[in-house]
FIPA-434749 format. One record per atom (N, C-alpha, C, O, CB): x, y, z. Coordinates in pm, whole numbers, plus 50000, padded with zeros to 5 digits. Each point is the difference from the previous one (the first is absolute). Last residue first. Glycine has a CB too. Layout:
// residues N
XYZ ...
// end
This chain:
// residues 377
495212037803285 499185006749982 499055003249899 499175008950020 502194993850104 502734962850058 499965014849957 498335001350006 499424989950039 503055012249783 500694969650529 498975000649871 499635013249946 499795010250065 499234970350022 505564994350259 498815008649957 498944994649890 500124989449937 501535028850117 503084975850348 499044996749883 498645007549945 499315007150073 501624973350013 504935023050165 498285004049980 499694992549902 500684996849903 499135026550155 505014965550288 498694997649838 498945004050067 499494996550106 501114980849743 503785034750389 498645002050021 499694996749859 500075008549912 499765009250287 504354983750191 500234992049872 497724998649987 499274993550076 504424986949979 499745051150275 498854991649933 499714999049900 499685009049922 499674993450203 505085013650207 499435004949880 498884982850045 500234989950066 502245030049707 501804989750337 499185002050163 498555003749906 499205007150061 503035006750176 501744946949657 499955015249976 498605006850116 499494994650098 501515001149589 500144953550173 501225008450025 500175014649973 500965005249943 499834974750019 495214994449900 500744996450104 501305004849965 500315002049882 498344979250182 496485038849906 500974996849880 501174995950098 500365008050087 498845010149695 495804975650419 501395008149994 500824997049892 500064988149967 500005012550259 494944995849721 500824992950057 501195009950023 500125010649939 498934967149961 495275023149901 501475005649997 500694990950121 499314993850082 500085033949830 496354981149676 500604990850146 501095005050014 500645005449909 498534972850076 495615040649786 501904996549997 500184987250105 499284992950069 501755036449904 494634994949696 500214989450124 501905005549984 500705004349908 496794967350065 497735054749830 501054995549985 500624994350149 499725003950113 500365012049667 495704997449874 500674984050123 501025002850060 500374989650054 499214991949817 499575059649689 499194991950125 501094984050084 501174996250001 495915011949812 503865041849835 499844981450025 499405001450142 500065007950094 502324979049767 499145057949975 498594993849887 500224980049984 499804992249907 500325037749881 502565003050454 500595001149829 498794990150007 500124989249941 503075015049979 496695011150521 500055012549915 499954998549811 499635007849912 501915000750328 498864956250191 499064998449875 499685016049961 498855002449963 499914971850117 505235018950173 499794991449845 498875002249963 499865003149882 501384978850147 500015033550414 499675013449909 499904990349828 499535004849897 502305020650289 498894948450251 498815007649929 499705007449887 499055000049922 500924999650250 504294984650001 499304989349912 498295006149953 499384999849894 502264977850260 501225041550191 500545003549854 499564992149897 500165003049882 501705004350209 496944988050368 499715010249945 500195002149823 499295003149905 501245003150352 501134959849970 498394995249982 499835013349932 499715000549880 499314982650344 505355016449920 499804990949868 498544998749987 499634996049889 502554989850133 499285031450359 500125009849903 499864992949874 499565006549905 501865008350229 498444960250269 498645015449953 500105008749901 499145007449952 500604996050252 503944962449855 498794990349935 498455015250005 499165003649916 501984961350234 503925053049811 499244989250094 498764996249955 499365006249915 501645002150269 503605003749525 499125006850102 499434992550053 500344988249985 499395027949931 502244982849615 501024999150123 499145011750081 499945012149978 502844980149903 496734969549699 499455008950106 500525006650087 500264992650095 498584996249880 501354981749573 500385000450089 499845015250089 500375010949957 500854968749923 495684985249704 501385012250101 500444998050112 499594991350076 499605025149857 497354956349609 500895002350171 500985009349992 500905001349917 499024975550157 494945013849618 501255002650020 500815001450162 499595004850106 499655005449659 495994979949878 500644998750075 501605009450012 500415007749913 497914970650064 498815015449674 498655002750106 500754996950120 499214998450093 498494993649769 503235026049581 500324992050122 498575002850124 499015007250011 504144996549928 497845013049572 498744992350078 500144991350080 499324989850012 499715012849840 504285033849975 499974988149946 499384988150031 500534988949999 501005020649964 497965034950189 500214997549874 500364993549948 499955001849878 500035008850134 499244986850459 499155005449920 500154999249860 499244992249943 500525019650228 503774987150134 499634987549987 498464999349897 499854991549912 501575003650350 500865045149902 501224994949861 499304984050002 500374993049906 502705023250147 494475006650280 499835007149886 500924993149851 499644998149883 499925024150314 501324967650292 499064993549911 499385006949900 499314992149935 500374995850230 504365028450013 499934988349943 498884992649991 500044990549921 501835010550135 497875045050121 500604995449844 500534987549978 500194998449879 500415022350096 497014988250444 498854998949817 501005001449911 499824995049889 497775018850146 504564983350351 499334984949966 499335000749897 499834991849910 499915001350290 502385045249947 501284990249960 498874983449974 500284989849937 502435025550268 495625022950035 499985003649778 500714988249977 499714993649899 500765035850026 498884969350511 498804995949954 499845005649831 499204998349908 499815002150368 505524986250042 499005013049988 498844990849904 500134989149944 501875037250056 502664957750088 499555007550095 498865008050019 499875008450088 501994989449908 501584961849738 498675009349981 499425002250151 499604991250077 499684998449664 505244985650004 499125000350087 499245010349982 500405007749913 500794981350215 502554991349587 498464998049964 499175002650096 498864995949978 501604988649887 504075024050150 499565012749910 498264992649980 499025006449963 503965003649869 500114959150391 499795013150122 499275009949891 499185007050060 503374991650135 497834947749632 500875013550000 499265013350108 498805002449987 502004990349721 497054964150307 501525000850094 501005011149930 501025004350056 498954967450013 496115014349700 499625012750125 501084999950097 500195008850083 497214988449919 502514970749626 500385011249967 499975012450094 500665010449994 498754978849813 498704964850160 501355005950053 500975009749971 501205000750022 498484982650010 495684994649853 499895012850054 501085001550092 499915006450105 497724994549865 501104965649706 499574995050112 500565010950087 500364995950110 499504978649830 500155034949594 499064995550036 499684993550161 498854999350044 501405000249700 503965019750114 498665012049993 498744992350052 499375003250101 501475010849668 503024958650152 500295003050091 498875011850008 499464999550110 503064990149890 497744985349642 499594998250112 499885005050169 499234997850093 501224990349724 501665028549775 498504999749948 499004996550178 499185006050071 501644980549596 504055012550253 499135010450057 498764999649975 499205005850072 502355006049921 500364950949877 499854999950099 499895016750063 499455001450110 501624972949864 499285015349572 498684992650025 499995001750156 498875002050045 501084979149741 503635039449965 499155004250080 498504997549996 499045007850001 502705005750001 502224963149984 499985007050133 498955010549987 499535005550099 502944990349955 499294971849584 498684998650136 499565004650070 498904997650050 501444992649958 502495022149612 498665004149951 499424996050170 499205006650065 500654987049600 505335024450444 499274992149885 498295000549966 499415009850044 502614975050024 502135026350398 499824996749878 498914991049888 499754988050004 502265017550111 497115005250437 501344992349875 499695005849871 498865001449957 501374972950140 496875035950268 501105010049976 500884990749932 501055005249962 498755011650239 496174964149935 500045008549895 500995010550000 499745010049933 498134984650054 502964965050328 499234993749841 499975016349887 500685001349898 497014974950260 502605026950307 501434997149942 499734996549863 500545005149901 500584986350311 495135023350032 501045009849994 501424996049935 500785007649944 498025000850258 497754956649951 499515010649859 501065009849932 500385000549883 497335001250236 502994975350275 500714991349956 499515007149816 500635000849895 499424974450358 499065042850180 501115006049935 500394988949869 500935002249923 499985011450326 495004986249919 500415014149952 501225002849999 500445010249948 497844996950119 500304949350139 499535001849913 500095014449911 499814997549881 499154984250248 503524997750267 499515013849970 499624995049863 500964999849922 500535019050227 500334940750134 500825006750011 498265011049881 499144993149946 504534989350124 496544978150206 500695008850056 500685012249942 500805007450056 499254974350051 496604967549949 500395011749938 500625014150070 499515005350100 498774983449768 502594953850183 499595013850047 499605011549886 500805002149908 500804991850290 496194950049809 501425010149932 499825014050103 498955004450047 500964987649629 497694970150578 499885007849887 501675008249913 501035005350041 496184998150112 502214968250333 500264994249863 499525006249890 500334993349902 499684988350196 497285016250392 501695001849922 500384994149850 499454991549930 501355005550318 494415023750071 500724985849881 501425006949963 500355010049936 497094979649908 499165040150351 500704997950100 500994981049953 500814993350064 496905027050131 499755030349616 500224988449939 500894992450145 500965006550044 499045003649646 497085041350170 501034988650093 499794985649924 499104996749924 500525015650346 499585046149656 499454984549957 501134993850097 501045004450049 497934996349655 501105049850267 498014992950074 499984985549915 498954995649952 498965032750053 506424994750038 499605010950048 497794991450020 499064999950080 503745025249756 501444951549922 499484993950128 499685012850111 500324998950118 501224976949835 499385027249561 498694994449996 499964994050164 498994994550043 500884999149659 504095029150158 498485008149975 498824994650022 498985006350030 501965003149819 503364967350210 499725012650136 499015005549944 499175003950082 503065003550019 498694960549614 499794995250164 499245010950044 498815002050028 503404985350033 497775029649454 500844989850073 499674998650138 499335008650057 502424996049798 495335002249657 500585005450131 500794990850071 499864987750000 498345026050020 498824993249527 501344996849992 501175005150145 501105005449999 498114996749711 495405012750321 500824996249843 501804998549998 500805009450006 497025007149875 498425000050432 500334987250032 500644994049860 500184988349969 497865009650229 499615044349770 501195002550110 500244985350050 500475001650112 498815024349980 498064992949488 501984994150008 499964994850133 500694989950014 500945030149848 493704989449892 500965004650087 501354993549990 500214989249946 497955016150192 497375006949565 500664988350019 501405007550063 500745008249945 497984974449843 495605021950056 500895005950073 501234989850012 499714988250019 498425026250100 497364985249671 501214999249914 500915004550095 500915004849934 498204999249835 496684997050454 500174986749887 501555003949930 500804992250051 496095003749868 502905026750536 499005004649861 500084985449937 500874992550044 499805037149891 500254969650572 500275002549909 499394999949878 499134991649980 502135004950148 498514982450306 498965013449979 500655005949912 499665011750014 499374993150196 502834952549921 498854998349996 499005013249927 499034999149925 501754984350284 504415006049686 499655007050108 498315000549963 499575006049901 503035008850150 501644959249749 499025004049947 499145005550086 499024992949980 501384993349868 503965000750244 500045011749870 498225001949935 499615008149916 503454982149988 497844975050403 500305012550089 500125011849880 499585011450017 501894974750207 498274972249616 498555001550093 500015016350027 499215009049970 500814964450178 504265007449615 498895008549907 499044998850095 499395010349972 501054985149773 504525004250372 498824996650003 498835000849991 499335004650092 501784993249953 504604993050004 498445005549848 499264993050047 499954987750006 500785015449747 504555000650426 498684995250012 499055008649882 500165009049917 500294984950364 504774990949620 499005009550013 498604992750077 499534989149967 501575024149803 504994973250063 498254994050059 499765010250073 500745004250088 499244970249946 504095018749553 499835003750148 498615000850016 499305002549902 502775010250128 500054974349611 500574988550126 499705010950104 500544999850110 501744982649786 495945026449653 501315005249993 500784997150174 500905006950049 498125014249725 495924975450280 500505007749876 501704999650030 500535003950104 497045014249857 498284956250304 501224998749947 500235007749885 499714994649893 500294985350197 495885018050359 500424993449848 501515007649958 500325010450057 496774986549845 498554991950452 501235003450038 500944995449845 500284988849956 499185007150356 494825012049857 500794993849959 501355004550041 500005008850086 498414985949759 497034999250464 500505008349875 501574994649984 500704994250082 497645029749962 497254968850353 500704994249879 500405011049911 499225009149971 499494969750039 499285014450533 499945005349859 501114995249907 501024994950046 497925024950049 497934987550418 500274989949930 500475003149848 499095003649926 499324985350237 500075044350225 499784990949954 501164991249908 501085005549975 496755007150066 502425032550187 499934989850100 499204990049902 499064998950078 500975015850174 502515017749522 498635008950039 498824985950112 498784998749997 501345021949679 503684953850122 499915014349896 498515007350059 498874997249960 502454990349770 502224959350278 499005008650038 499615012049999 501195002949994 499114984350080 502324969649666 499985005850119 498865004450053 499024992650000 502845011749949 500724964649604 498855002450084 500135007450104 500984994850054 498394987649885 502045017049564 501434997350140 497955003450062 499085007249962 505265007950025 497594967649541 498585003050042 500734998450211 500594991750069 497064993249629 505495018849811 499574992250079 498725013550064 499855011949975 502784967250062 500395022749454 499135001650136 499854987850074 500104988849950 498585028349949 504115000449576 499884992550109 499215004750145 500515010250046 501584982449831 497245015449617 500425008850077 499844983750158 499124992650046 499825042149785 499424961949665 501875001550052 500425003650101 501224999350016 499215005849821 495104990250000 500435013649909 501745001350030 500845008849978 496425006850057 499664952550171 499954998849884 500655008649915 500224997649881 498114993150181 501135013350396 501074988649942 499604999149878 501024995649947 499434990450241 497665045249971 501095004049997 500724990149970 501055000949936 498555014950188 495734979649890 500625006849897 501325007150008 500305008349914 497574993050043 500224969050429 500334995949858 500435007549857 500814995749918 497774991250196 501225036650303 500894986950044 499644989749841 500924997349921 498645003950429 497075029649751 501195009149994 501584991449951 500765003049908 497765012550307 497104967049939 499915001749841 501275010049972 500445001549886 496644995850085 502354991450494 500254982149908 500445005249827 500884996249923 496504985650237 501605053450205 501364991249991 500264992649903 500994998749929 498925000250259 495535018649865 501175005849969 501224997249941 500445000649885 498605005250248 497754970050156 499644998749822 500685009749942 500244997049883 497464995650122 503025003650427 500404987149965 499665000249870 500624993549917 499164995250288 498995048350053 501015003149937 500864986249987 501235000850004 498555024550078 494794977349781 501065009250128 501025003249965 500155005849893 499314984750270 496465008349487 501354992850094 500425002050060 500525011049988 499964984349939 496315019449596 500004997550138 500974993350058 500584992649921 497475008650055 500655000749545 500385014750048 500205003950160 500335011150042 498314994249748 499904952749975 498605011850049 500565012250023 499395009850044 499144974550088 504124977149634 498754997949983 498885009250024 498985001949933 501984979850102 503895015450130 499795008649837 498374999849954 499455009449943 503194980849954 498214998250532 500765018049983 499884993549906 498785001249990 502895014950163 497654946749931 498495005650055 500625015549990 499105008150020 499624970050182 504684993149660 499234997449900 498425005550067 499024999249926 502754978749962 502615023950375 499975009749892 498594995049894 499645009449930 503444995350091 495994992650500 501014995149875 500015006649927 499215009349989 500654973650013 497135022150390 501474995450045 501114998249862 501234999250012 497474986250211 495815031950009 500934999549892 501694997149983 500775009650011 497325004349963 498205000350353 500284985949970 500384994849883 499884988349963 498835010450178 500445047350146 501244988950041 499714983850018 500164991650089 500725029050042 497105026349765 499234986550048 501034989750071 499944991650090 498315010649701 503035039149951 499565001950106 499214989250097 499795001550121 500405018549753 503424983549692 498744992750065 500005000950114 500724993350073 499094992849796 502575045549802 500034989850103 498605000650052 499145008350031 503384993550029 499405004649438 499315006450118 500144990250099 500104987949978 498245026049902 503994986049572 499564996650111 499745008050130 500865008450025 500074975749863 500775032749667 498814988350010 499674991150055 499264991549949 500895011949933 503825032250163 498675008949936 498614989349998 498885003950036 502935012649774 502424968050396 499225009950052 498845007449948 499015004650057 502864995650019 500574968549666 499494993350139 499555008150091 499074995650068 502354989149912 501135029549669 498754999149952 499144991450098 498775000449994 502145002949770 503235019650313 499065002449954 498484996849898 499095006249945 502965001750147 501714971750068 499855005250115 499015007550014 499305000750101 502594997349920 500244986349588 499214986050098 499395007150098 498874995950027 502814984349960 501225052349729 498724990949941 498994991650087 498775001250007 502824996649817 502775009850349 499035014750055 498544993549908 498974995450050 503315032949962 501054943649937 499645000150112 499005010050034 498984998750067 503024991849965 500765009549538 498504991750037 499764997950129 498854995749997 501264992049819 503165044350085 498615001949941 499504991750056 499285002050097 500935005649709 503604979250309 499605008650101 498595005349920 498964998650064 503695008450057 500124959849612 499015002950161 499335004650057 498884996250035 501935001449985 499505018049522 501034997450039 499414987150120 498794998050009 502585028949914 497044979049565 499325006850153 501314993650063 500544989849956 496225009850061 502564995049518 501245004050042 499985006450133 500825008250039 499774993849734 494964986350032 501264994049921 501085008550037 499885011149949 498914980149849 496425009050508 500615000949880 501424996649948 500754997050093 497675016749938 497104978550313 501574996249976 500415004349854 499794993049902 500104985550260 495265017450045 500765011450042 501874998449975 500795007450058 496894995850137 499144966649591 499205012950003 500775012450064 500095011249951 497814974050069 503194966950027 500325006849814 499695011549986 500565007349919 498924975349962 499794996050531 501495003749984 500635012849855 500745009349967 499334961250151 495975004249991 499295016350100 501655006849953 500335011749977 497564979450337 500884961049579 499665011949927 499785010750038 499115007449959 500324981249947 502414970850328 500915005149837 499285010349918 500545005949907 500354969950050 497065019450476 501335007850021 500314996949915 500445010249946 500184991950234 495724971549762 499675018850011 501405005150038 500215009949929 497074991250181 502624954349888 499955003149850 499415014349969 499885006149894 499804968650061 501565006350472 501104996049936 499565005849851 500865004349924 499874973450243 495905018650079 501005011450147 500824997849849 499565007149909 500564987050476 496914974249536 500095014549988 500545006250037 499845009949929 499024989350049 502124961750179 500224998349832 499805014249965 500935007049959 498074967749985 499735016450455 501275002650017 500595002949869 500845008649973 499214978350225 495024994449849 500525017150055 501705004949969 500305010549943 497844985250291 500484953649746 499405014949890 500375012349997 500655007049923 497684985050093 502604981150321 500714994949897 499705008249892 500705008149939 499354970150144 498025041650383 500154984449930 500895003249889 500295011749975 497294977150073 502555038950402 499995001149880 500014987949956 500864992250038 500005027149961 499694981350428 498905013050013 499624999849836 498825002049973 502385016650257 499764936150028 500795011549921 498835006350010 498844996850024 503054995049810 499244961650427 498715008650002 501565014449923 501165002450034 496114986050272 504154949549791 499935022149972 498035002749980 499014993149977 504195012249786 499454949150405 499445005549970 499705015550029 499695007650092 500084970149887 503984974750000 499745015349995 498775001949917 499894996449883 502595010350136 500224945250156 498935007749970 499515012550042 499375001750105 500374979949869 504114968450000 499655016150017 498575009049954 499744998949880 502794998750086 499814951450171 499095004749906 499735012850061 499335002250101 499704976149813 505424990950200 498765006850032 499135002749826 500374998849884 501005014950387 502974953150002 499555006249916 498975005950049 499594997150113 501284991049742 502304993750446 500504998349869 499045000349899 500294991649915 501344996850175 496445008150318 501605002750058 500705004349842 500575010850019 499674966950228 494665023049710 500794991650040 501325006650047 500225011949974 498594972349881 496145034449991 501404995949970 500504990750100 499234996050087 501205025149806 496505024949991 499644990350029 500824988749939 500105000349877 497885011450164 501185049349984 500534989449923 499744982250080 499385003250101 502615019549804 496325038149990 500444986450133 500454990249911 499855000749878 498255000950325 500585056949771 500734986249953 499984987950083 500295000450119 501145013849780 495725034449947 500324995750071 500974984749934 499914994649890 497985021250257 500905043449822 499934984549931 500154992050107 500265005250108 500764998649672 497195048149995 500304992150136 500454984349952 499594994049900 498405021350258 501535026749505 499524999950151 500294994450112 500295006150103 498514996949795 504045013349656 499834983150119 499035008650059 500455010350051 502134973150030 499505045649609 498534999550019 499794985750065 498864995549993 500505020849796 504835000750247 499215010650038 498494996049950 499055004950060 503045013049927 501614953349897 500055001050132 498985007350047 499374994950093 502755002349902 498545005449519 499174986050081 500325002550150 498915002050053 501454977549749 502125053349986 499075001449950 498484987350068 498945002550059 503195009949727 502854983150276 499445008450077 498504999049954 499244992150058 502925022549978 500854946849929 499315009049899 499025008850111 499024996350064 501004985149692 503154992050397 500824995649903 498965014149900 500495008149922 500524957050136 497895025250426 501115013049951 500444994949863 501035006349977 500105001350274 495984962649886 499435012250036 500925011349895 499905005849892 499344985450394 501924963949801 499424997949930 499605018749935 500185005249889 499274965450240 503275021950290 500854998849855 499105004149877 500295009349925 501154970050168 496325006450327 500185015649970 501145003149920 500045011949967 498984993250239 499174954149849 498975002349951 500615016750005 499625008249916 498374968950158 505304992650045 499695001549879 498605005849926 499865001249879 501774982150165 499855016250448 500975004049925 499814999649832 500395009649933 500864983050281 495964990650071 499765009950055 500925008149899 499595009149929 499704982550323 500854962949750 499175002749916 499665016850002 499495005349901 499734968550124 503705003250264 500784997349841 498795009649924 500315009249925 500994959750076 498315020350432 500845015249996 500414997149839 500735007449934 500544997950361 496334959549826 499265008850042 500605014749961 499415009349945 499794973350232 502964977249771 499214999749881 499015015950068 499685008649918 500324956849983 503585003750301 500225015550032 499225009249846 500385010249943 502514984050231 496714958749924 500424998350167 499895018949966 499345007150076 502874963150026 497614996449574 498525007550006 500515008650112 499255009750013 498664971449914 505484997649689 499245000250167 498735007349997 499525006849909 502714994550223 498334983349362 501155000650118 499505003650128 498784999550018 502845007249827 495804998849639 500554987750074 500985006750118 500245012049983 499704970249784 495365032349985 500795005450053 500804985250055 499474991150066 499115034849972 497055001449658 500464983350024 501045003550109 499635010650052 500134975849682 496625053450168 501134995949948 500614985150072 499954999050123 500385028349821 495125006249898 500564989850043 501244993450002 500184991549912 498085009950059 497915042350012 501274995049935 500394991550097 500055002950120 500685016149746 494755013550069 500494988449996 501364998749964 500295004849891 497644989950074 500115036549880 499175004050095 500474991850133 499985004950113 498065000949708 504125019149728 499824985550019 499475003950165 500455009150069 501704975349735 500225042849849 498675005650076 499014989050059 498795001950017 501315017949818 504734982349928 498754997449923 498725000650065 498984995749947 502364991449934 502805021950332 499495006249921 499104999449879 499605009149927 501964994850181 499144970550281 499835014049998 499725008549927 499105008450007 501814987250091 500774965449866 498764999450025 499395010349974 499195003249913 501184983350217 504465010549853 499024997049853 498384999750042 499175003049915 502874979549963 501005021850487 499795015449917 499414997749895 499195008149954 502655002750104 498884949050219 498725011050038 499965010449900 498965003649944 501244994250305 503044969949666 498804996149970 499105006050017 499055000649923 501584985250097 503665026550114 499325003849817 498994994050048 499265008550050 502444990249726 500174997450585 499275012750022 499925001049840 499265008849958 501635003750299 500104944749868 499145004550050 499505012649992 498805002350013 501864982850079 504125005549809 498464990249896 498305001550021 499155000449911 502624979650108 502135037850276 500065005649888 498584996549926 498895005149980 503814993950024 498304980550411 499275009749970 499895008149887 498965006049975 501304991750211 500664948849736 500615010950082 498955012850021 498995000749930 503464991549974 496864964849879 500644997650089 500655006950037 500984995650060 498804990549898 495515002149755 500835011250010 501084997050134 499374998150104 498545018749780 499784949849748 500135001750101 500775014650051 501165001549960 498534972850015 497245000549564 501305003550083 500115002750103 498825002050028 501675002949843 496154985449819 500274992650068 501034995450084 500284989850062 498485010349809 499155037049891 498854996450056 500834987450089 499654998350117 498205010349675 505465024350040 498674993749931 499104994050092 500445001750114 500774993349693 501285053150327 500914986949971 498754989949980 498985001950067 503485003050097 497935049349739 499764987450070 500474988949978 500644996849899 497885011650123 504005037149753 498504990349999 499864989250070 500784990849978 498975014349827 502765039050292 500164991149912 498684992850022 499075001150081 503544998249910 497765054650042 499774990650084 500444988149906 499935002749880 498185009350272 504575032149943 499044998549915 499304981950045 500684992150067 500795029049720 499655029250491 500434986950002 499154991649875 498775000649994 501825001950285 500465050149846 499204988749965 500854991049961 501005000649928 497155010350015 504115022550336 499754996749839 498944992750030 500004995150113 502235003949760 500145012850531 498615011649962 499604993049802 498985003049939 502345029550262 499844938950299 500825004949807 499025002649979 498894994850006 502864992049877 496975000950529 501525003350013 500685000649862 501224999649981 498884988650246 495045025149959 500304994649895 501405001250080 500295009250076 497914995949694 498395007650535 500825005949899 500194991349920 499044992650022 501935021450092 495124966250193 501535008250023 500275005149852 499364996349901 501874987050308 493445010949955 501264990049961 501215011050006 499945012350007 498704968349812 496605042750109 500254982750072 501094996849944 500165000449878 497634989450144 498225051649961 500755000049944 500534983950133 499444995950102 500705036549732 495774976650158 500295008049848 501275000949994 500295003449885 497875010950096 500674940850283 499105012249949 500945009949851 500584997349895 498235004850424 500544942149861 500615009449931 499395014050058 498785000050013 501634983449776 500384967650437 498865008249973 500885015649917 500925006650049 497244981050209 503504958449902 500025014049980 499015006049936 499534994349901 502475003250104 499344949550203 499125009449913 500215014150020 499775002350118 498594981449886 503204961950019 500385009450067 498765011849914 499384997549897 503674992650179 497114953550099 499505011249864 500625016150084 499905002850119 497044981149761 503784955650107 500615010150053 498805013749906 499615000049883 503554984950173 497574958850058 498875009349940 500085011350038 499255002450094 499384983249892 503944964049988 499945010450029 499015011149971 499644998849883 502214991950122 499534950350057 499785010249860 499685013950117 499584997350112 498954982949626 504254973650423 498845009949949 500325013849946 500935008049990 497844980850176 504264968349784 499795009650086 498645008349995 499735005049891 502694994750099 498914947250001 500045008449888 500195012850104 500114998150121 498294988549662 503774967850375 498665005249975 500085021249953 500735009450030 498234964750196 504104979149553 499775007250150 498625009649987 499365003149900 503534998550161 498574947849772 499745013749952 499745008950121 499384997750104 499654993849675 
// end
């Protein structure tokens, strides 16, 4: 008998933070098959990376997998399937805190062993899952197009979640629980109620105002939009305030203050306003669900007759907002930011108080794109 080979004791370890791991190389969810039995043997990386994703996703703390064939290239094997494991379910990838793997073996078999640390337990996730089927019912109505329900989602993740200034809030189930989250608890809860509602997304990691950041990248009608509700929710903003300007943006818009330096995201490339614009000049009842839309996310100020020069030109449109107990409204501006303060003063003439704006350049024009907010009196 020849002499045996010794046994091995390998441990590799990664430390998670807030955001970790490569792109996904298939943007679909991957669906997971079921482990292989207690007394089976896993003999490829394939086999290996279900076993983890089932772990995984049963929120398993611990996972052990048997393993027959070389050990010789078992190291790059496991690297490869613990991040298969990962990318198979975005959603789990993002709350992994940290894990670690080693395995122990022979020339020709191993005993595998993955231990995870999650930001969200088993429980938790269950909720995440049984508050978006009911947040869905609440804001989704019956014959809602896409494009509605996206804005729906978009909006309501902005209106009931705040960023956690503490910056220790990380998931969608601590944002639904306290109303609190960065922009990993954002993402996450954004990213499930869109897959649930049909809307294909991935979670693209980069960076945004020199930190660290997360927001989604999603699929209407095969062409891919950034959306990003953190940044739509602006720290010193009124409670009900809800901005567009990171709403359904392409490359070149969103790579003016976000970066992403990971290859491999879908491109977006092509004008969210025109793609509105083509939709409501067709023929028929939809088109004009999509002017509808097109008012509401305030593309309408790209007609030249909606600009406003003067300080009557603002009280009469907030005046026309008045009577129908509005407390907001956006224009378009055509002057300079001193002259826009000025002219903003003379508002509290119509008997409101607080009043806050923001303004940006209306892009492709020489005009300011300005939501006021207010309180009446």
């Amino acid at each position: 008998m020849g002499q045996s080979m010794p046994k091995r004791w390998i441990t590799a370890v990664l430390v998670g933070a807030l955001l970790m791991g490569a792109v996904p190389a298939d943007w679909n969810t991957i669906p997971v098959i079921a482990a292989t039995s207690d007394n089976a043997y896993a003999t490829t990386a394939k086999e290996v990376q279900r076993e983890m994703a089932e772990g995984l996703k049963a929120r398993k703390s611990s996972i052990t997998i048997k393993y027959k064939g070389s050990t010789k290239s078992l190291q790059s094997l496991l690297k490869k399937a613990i991040n298969g494991a990962l990318d198979s379910d975005p959603y789990t990838k993002y709350i992994v805190d940290r894990y670690t793997y080693s395995w122990r073996g022979t020339s020709g078999s191993a005993k595998i062993s993955l231990s995870v640390t999650y930001r969200e337990t088993a429980e938790q996730s269950t909720y995440v899952t049984n508050r978006v089927e009911e947040i869905l019912k609440s804001i989704i109505t019956s014959g809602m197009n896409d494009h509605a329900k996206v804005k729906a989602i978009h909006d309501f993740v902005v209106r009931n979640l705040k960023y956690d200034e503490g910056l220790q809030k990380y998931t969608a189930y601590e944002g639904l629980r306290t109303g609190e989250a960065v922009c990993q608890g954002y993402t996450l809860l954004t990213y499930k109620l869109l897959m649930k509602a049909g809307i294909n997304n991935v979670i693209v990691e980069g960076s945004a105002g020199g930190q660290l950041h997360a927001w989604n990248l999603l699929q209407l009608n095969n062409k891919w939009y950034h959306l990003d509700t953190t940044w739509d929710d602006p720290l010193s903003a009124p409670q009900e305030q809800i901005s567009y300007a990171y709403y359904l943006r392409t490359d070149d818009q969103m790579r003016k203050d976000h970066q992403w330096t990971v290859t491999g995201y879908p491109t977006a490339s092509t004008l969210y306003r025109e793609t509105l614009s083509a939709l409501a000049s067709k023929e028929g009842a939809p088109s004009a669900s999509y002017r509808r839309l097109q008012q509401q996310l305030g593309f309408h100020l790209y007609d030249p007759s909606e600009a406003i020069d003067s300080a009557a030109g603002l009280q009469d449109r907030v005046r026309q907002e008045l009577k129908t107990g509005g407390l907001t409204v956006t224009v378009r501006y055509s002057g300079t930011e001193r002259g826009l303060l000025r002219d903003l003063e003379t508002l509290y003439d119509l008997s409101i108080e607080n009043i806050q704006y923001l303004s940006n350049p209306l892009e492709g024009t020489d005009d300011l794109r300005v939501e006021i907010h207010w309180e009446t009196r």
